[in-house]
C-alpha positions as CSV (number, residue, x, y, z in Angstrom):
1,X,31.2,-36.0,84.6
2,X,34.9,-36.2,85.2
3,X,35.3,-32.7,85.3
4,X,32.5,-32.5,88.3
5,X,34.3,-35.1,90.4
6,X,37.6,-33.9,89.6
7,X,36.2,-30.4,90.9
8,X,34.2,-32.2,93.9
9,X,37.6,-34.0,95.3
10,X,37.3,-37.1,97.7
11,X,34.1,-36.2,98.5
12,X,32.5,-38.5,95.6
13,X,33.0,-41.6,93.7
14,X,32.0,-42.0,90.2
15,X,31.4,-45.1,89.6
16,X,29.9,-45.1,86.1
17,X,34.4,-45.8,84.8
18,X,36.5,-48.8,86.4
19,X,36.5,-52.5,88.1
20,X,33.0,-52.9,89.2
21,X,33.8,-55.4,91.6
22,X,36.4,-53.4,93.0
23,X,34.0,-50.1,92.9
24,X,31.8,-52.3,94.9
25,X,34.3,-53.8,97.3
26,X,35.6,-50.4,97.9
27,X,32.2,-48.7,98.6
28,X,30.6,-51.7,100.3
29,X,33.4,-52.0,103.2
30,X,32.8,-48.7,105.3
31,X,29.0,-49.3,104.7
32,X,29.3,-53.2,106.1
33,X,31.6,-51.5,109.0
34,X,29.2,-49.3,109.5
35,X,25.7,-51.0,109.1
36,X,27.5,-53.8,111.7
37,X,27.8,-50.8,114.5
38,X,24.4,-49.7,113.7
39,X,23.2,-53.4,114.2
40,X,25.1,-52.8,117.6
41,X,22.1,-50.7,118.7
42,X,20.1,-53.4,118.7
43,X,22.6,-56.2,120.1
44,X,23.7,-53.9,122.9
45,X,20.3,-53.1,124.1
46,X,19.5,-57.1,124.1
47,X,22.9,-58.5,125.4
48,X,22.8,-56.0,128.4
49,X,19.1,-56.4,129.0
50,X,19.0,-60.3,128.5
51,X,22.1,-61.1,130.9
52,X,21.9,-57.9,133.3
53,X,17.9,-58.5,133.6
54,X,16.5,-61.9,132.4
55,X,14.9,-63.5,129.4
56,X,11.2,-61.7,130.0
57,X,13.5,-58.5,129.5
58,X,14.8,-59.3,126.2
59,X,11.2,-61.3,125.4
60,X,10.2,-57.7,126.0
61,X,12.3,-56.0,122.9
62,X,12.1,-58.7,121.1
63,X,8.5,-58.6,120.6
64,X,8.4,-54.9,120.1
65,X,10.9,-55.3,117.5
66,X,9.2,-56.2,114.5
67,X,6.7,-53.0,115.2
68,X,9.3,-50.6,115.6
69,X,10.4,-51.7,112.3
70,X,7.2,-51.0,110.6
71,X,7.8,-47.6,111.9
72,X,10.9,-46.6,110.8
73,X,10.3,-48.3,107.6
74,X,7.7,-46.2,106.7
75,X,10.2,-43.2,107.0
76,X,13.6,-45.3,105.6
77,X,11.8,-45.8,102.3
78,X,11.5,-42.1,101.2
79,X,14.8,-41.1,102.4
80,X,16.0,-44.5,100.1
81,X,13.9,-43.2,97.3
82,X,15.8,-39.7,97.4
83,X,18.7,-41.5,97.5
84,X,18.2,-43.5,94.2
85,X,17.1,-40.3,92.7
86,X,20.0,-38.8,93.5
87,X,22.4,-41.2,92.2
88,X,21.2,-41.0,89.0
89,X,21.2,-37.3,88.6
90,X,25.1,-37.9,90.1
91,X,25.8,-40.4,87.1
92,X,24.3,-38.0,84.6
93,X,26.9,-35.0,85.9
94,X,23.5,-32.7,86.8
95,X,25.3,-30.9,89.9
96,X,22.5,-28.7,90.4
97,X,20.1,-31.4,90.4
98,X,21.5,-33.6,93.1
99,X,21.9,-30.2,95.3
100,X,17.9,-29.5,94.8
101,X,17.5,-33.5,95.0
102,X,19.3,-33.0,98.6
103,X,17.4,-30.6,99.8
104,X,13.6,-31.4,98.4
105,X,14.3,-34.9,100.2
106,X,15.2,-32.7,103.5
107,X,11.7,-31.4,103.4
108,X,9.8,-34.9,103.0
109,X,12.1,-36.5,105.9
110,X,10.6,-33.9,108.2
111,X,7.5,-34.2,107.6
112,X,6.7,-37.8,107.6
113,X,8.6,-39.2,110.4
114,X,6.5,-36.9,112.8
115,X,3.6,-38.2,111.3
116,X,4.4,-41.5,111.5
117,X,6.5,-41.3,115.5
118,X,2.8,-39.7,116.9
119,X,0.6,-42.5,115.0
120,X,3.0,-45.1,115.8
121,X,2.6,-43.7,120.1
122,X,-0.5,-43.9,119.7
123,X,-1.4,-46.9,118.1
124,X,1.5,-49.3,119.9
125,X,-1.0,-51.2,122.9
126,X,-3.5,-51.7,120.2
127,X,-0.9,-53.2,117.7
128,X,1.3,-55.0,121.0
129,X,-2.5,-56.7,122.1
130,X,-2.8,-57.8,118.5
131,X,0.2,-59.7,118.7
132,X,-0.7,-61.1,121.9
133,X,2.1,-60.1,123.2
134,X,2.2,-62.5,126.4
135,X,1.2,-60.2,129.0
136,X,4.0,-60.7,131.5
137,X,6.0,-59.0,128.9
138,X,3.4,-56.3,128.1
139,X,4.3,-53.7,130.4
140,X,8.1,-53.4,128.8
141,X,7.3,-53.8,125.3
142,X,4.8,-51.2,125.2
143,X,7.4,-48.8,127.1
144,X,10.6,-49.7,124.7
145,X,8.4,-49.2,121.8
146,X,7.4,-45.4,123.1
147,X,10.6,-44.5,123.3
148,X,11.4,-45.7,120.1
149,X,8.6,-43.8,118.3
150,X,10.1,-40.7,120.1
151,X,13.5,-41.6,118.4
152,X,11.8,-42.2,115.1
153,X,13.1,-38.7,113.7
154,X,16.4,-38.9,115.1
155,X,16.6,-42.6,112.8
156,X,15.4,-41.1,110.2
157,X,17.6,-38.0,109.8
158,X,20.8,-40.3,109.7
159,X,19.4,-42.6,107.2
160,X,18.5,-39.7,104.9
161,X,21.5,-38.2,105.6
162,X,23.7,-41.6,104.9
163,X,21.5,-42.2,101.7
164,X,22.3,-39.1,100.5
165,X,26.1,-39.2,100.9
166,X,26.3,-42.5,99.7
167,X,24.5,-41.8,96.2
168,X,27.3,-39.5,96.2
169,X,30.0,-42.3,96.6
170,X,30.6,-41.0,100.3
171,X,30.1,-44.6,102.3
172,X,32.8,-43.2,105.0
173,X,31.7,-40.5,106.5
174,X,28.1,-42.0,108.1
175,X,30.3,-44.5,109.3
176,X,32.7,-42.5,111.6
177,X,29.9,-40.7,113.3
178,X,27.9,-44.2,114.1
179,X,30.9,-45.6,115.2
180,X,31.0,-43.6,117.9
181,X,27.4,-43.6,118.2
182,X,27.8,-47.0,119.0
183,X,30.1,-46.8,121.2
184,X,28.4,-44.3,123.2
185,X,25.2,-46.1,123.2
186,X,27.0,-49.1,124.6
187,X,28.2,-47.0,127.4
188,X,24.7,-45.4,128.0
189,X,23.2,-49.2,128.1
190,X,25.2,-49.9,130.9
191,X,25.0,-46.6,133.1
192,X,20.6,-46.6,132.3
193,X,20.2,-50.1,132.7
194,X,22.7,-51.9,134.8
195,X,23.9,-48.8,137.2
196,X,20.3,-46.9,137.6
197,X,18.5,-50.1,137.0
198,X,15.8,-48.8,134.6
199,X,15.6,-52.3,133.3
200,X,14.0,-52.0,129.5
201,X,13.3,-48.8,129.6
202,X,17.0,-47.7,130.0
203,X,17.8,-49.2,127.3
204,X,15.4,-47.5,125.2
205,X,16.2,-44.2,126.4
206,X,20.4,-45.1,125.5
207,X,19.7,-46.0,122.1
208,X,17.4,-42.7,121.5
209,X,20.1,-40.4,122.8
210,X,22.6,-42.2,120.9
211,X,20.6,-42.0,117.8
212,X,20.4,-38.2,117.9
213,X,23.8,-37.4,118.5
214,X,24.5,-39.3,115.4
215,X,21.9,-37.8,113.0
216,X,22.8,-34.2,113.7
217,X,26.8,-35.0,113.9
218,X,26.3,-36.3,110.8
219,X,24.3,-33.3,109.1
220,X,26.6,-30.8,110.6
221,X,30.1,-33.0,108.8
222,X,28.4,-33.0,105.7
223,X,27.3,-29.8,105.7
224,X,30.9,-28.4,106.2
225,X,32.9,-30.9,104.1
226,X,31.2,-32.5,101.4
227,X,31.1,-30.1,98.1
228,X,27.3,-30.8,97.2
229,X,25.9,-29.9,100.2
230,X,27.1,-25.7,99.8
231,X,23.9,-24.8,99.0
232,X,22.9,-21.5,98.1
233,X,19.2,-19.7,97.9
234,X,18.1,-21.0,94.8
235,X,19.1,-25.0,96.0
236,X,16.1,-24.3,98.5
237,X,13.4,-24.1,96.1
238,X,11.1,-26.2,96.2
239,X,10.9,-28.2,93.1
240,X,7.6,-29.8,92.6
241,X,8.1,-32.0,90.3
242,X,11.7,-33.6,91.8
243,X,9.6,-34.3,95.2
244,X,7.2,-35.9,92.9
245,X,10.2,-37.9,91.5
246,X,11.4,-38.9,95.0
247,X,7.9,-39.8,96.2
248,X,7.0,-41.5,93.0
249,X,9.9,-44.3,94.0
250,X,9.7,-43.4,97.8
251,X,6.1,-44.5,98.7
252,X,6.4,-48.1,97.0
253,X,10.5,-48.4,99.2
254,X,8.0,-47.5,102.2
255,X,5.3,-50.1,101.2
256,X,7.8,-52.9,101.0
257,X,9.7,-52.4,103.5
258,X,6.2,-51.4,105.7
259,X,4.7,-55.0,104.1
260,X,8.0,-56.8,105.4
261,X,7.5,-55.1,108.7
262,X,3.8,-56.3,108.6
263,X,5.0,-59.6,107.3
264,X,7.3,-60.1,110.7
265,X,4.4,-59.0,112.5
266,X,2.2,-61.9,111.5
267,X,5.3,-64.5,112.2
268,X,5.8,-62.6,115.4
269,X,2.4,-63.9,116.4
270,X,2.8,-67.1,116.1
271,X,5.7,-66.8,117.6
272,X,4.1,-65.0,120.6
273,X,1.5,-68.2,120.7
274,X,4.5,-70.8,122.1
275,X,5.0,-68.4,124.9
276,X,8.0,-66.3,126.8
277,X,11.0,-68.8,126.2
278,X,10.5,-69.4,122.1
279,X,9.9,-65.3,122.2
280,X,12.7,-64.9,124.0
281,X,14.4,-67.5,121.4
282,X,13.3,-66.0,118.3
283,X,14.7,-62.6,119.6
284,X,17.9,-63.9,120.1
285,X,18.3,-65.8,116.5
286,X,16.6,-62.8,115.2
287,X,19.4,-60.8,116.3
288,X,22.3,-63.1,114.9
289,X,20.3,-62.8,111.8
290,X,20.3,-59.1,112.0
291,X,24.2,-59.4,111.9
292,X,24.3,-62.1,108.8
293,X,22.0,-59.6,107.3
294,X,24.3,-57.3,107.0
295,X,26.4,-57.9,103.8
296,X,23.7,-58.6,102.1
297,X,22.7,-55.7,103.1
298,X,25.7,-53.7,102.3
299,X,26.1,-55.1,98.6
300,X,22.1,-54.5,98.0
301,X,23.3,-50.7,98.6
302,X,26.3,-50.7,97.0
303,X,25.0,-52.5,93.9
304,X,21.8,-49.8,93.9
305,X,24.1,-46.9,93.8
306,X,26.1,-48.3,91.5
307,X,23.1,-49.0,89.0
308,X,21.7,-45.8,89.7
309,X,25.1,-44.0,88.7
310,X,25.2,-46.3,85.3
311,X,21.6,-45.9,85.0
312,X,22.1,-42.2,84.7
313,X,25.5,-42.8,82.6
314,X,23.1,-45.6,80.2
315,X,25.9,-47.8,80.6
316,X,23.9,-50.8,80.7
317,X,26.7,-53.6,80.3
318,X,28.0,-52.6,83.2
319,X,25.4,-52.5,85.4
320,X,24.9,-56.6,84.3
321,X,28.9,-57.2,85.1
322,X,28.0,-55.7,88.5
323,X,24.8,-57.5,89.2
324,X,27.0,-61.4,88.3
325,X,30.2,-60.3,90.1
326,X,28.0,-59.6,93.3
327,X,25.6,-62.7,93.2
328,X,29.6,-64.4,93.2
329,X,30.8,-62.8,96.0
330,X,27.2,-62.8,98.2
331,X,27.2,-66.9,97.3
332,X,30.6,-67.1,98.5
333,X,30.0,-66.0,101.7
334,X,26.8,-67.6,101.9
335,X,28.0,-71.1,101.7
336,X,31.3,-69.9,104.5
337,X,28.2,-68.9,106.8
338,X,26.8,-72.2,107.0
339,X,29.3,-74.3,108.6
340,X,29.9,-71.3,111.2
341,X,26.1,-71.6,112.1
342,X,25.7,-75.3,112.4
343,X,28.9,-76.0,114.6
344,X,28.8,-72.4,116.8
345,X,25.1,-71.5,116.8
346,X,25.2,-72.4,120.7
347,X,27.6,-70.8,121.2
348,X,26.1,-67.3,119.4
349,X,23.4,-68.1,121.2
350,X,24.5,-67.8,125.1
351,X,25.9,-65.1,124.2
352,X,22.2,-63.7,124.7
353,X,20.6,-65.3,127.4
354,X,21.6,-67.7,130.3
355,X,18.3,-69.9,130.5
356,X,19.4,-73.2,128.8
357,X,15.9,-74.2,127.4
358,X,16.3,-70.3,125.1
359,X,19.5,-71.4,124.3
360,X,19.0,-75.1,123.1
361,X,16.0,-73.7,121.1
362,X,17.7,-71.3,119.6
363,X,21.2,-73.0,118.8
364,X,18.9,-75.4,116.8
365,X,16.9,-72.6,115.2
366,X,20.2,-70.8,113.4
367,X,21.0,-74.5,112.0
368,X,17.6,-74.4,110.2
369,X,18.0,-70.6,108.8
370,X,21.5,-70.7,107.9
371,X,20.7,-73.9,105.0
372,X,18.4,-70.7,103.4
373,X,21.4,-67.7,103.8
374,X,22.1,-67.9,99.7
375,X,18.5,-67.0,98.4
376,X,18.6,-64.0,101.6
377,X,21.7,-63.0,99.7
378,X,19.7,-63.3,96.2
379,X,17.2,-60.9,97.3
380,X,19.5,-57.6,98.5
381,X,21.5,-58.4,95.5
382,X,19.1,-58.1,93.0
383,X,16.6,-55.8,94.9
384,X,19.9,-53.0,94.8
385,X,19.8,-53.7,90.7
386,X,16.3,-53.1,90.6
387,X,16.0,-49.9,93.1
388,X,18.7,-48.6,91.4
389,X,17.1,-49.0,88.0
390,X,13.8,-47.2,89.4
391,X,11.7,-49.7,89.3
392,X,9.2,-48.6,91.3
393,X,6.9,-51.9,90.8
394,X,9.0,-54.1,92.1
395,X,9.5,-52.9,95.2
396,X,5.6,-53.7,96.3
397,X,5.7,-56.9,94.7
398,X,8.9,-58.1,96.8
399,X,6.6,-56.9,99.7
400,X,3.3,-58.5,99.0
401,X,5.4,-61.9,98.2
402,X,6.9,-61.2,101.9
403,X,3.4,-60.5,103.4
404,X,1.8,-63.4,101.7
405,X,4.4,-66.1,102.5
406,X,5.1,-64.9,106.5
407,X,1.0,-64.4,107.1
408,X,0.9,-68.4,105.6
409,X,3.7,-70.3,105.9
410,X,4.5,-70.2,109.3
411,X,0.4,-70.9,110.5
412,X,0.7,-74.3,108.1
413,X,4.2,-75.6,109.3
414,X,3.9,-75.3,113.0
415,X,0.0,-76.8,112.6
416,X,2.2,-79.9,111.0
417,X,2.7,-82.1,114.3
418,X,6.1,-83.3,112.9
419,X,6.7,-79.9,113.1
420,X,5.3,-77.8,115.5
421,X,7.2,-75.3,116.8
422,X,10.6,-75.2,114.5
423,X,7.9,-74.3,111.9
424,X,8.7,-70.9,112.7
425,X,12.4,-70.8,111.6
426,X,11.6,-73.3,108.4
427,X,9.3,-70.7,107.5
428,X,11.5,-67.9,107.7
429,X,14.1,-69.8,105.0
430,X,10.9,-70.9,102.9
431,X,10.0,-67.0,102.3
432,X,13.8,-66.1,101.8
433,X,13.5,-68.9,98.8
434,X,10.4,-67.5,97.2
435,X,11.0,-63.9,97.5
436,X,14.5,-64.2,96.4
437,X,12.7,-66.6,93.0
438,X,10.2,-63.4,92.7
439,X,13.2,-61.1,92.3
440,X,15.3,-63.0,90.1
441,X,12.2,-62.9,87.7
442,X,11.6,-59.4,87.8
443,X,15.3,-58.6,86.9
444,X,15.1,-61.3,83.8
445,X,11.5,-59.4,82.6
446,X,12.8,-55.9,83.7
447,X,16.1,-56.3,81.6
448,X,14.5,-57.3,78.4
449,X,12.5,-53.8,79.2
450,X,15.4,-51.4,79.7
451,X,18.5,-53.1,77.7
């Protein structure tokens, strides 16, 4: 294994030798950096719509959201699966492997996301009226989401890309290319919706041009630099049994992350039930969520490649120092979170909208969520532990947990007339606690399994 990284240069990381927390630390950062930007997307498309336009406007993506995400989390989940796959061939020093791992993956990603954009366009009024999306926000949530489904394979070939390049130990180089990405779709925002006044739509059509630019700048980098992707004929093969390998742990990624999607879908509802402002509230806590998501996020990863590197390596012990130093650090920064939230949550807030009766609503909302942040935390940690271990299982349990609690908890809280409508937010925390419980299970039952 040393001899293939020493060979492979900067390119890699090997993180089966060394300070986990500082393998962790080190990988993590560029990913945080960058999975912040990518957030940017999103915030940048609702800052400019909500202030430039109004509140209906960023009602409007705000209710599309949460089927868009169903969407591209049908494709995410393969390209994670690949990912995982690859790691572990990575940790046990199969260089050929990872190459035909690379490239099997490659031929998945195009298939599916096309499937899935030209369902997705077709099926988005049905879904949107099953919501009941509130119909003065119909027309531009139906539009946004179109163009989104259009942009579904430009998402998906930078996450596949990314995931790919991170099992590698490579957390940098997705990150300069979104980083400009970013910036570009900022500046596109502006010109679509605030100079040519296309409202929503412009905002749809920024982030989709931004999104492409990003995917194939990212390919091409990768392609030219990094050591495992100079492929030659016999890397192009295609290997049966490894797309069976990446599909086996692929389809149950997808289902979770497709139940999740399905599982915001059913709060969205009963969000969409209290009407334009508490839409147009939820969107905007949603989105400072999206950002607090984010380290979780970025040590879930970080922690799944590094188990899938040890996994391959059968350097068990590790992996368990790994898993306790980042349920530390993501408690850490849990409990620094909550004070920021309770005092500046207004303040977050306006940076959204200008109607005061969103921001009131919402400024009370992130007080609620934030008391929940450390079981959030729990989940990515020990969800990267057990995707990283392969366990296939646990992924659609985690899902039908989320599915079960979102489709129940939020109908019986904001029924309960002490209530009412902060029932949404308590419910959001109350799933965080008991699909976070459901992991930490699974890793106590799943360890006595493996080691």
């Amino acid at each position: 294994m040393k001899n293939i990284n020493n060979r492979q240069g900067k390119a890699v990381l090997n993180m089966t030798e060394g300070s986990p927390i500082k393998l962790l630390v080190t990988f993590a950062i560029p990913m945080l950096i960058g999975n912040i930007f990518q957030q940017l997307y999103n915030l940048a498309d609702s800052v400019i719509v909500g202030r430039l336009v109004n509140a209906n406007a960023l009602a409007a993506i705000g209710a599309s959201s949460s089927v868009t995400f169903l969407f591209f989390a049908l494709c995410n989940g393969i390209g994670s699966g690949g990912g995982i796959v690859t790691s572990q061939f990575f940790g046990s020093g199969d260089e050929k492997a990872v190459k035909k791992c690379i490239t099997n993956t490659a031929y998945i990603m195009l298939i599916v996301p096309s499937l899935v954009g030209m369902t997705a366009y077709a099926l988005s009024r049905p879904i949107l009226e099953l919501l009941e999306t509130p119909e003065e926000i119909m027309p531009d949530s139906l539009a946004y989401i179109r163009i989104m489904c259009v942009g579904i394979i430009f998402v998906s070939i930078y996450n596949f890309i990314a995931s790919m390049l991170r099992a590698l130990g490579d957390s940098k180089t997705p990150l300069y290319f979104l980083v400009i990405s970013c910036i570009l779709n900022v500046g596109l925002d502006i010109f679509f919706v605030y100079k040519l006044k296309f409202g929503v739509v412009g905002a749809g059509i920024a982030t989709a041009i931004a999104q492409l630019l990003s995917g194939f700048s990212c390919i091409i980098y990768a392609v030219k630099k990094n050591p495992y992707f100079k492929f030659v004929k016999d890397d192009f093969r295609v290997d049966r049994k490894l797309m069976y390998q990446v599909v086996r742990l692929g389809i149950p990624l997808s289902l979770q992350f497709g139940l999740i999607a399905i599982s915001c879908m059913a709060l969205q509802r009963v969000v969409n039930s209290f009407g334009a402002v508490a839409v147009a509230a939820f969107t905007a806590t949603s989105r400072i969520e999206q950002l607090i998501h984010q380290p979780y996020q970025t040590l879930g990863m970080a922690v799944s490649t590094y188990t899938g590197q040890n996994h391959g390596a059968k350097k068990y012990e590790r992996i368990t120092e790994g898993y306790r130093k980042a349920l530390l650090f993501m408690a850490v920064f849990s409990l620094a979170m909550l004070p920021v939230m309770q005092i500046f949550g207004r303040t977050l807030v306006s940076l959204f909208v200008k109607e005061e009766a969103v921001i009131s609503m919402g400024a009370q909302a992130v007080k609620i969520t934030s008391i929940f942040y450390v079981f959030l935390g729990m989940i990515y940690v020990i969800r990267g532990v057990l995707n990283g271990l392969g366990d296939a299982f646990f992924a659609l349990l985690n899902g039908i947990v989320e599915v079960a609690g979102r489709f129940t908890v939020p109908i019986l809280l904001t029924t309960i007339p002490a209530i009412g409508l902060w029932g949404i937010w308590w419910s959001t925390g109350v799933v965080w606690f008991l699909s976070g419980f459901t992991a930490w299970l699974r890793y106590l039952q799943y360890k006595k399994k493996i080691w």
